[in-house]
Every structure is written in structure tokens, then in C-alpha cells.
Backbone bond lengths (Angstrom), bond angles and torsions (degrees), N, CA, C in turn:
res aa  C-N    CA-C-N  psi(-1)  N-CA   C-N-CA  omega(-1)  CA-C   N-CA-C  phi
1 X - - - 1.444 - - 1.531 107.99 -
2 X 1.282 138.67 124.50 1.011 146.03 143.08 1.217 130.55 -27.72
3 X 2.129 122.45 144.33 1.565 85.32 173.44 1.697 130.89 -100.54
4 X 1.410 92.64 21.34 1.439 113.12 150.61 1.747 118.55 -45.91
5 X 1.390 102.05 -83.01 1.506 87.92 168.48 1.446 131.44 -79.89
6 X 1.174 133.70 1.96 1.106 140.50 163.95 2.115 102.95 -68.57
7 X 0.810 107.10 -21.30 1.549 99.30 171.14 1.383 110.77 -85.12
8 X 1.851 102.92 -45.52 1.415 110.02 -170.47 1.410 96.91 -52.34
9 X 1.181 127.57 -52.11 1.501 130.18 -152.04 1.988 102.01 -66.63
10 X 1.591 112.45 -24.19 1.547 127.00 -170.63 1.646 96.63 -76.77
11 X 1.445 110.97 -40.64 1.666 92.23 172.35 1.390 115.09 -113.16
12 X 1.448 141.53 32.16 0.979 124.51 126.56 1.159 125.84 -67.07
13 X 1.357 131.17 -47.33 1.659 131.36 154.60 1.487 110.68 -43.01
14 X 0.947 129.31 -26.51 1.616 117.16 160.00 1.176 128.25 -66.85
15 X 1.225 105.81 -19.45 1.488 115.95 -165.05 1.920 102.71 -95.87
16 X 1.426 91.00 -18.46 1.650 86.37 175.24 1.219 103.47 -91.57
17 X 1.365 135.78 -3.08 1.501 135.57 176.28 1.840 104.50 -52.97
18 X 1.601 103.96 153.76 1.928 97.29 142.26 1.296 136.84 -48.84
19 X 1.224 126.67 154.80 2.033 102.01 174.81 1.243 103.14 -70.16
20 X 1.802 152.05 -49.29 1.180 106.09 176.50 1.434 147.92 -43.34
21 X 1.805 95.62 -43.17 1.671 78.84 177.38 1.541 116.25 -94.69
22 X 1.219 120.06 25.45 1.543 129.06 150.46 1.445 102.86 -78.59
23 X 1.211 140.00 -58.69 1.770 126.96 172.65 1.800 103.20 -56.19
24 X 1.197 137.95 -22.16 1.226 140.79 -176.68 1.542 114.16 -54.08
25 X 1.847 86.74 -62.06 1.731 109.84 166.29 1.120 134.77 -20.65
26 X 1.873 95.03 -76.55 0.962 136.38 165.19 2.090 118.18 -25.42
27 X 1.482 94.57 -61.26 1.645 114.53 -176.00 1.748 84.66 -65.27
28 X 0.735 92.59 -64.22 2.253 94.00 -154.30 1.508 79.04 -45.36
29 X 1.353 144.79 -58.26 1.381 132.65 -145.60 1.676 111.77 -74.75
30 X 1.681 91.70 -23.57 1.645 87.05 177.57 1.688 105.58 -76.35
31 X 1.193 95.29 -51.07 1.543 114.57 -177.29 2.091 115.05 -39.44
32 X 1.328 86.95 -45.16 1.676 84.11 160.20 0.946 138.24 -61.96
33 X 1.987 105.39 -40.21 1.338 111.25 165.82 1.196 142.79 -28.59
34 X 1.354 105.80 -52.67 1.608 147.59 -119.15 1.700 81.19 -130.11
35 X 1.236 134.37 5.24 1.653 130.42 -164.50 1.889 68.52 -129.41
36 X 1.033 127.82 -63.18 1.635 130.51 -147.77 1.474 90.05 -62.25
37 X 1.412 121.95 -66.50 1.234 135.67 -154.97 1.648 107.89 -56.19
38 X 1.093 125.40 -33.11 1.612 151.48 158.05 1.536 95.98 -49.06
39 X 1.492 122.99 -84.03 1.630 128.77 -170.07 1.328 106.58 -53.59
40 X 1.306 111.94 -38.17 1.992 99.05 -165.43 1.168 119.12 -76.12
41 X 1.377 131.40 -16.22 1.653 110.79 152.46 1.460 109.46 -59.26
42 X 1.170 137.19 -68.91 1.322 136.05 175.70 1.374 107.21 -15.14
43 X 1.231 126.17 -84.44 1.475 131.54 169.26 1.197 126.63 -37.89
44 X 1.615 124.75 -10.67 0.921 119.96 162.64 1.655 116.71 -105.05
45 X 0.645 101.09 -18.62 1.828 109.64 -179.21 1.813 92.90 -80.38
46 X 1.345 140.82 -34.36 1.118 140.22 164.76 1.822 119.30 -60.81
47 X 1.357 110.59 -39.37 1.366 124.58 -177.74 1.736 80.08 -67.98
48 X 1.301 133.59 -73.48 1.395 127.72 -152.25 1.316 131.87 -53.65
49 X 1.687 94.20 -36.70 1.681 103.83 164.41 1.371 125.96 -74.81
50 X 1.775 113.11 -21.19 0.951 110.75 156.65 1.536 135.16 -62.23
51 X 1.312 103.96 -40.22 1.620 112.03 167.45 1.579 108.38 -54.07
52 X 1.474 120.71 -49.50 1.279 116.00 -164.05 1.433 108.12 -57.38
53 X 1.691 107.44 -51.47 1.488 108.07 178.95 1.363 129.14 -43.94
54 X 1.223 107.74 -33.37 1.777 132.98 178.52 1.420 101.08 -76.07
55 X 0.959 139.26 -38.98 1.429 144.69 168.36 1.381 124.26 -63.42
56 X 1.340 113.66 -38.72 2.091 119.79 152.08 0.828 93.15 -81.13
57 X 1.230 164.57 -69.60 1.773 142.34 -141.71 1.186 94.31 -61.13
58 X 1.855 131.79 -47.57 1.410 108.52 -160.99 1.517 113.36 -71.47
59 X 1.496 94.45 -32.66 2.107 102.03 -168.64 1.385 79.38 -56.71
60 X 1.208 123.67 -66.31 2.273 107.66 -158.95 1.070 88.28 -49.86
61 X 1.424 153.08 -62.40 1.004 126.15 -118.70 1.705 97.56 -75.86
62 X 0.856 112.57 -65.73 1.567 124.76 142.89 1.537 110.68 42.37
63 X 1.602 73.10 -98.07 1.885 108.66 175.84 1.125 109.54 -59.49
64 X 1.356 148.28 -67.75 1.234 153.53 -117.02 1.760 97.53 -131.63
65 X 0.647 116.63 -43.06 2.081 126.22 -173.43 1.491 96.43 101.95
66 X 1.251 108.08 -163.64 1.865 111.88 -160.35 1.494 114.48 -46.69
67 X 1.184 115.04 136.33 1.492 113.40 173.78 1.363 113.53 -144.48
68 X 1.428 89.02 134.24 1.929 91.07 -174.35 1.349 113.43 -94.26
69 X 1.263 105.18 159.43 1.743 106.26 163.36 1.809 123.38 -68.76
């Protein structure tokens, strides 16, 4: 299954909900958003320094033969 329909299939089951806990949904789904959109710079500024670090270990390694942190 795709996650094309794997969503489709997340709000048709919403849609059979009550309207409160269809506005319920609704909140938690923004609310996750809005939690991700916050973390993913973080996660990305972490992915980068990680690359960088990986990127001097290899040049020493290079030059010099094995080198640890």
C-alpha cells in the first residue's frame, strides 16, 4: 500500500468518526505538525555536523592512516 492511500484510508476513518473527535484529530494532527516543524531544523543542523565530522575523520584518515576521535 502506498502512503498515498494509507492516508486516504486515515481520513476516511475520520470521516466515520463523531465531529468532536473529528476536530480532536484534526488538533493532534496539527499539533504534531507544529512539534516536527520546531525539531527539524535541529535534526538537521545535527545531520550536518555529523557529516562534517565524517568528512575530517576521512581527510586524516587519508593523511595520517587510522585515526580516532
Amino acid at each position: 500500500m502506498s502512503a498515498r492511500q494509507g492516508r486516504l484510508r486515515e481520513r476516511i476513518a475520520e470521516l466515520r468518526l463523531p465531529a468532536p473527535e473529528r476536530r480532536a484529530a484534526r488538533a493532534e494532527r496539527a499539533a504534531e505538525a507544529a512539534i516536527e516543524a520546531e525539531r527539524y531544523p535541529a535534526v538537521c543542523f545535527a545531520e550536518r555536523r555529523r557529516a562534517a565530522l565524517e568528512a575530517e575523520r576521512r581527510r586524516w584518515l587519508g593523511a595520517y592512516g587510522e585515526w580516532r576521535f
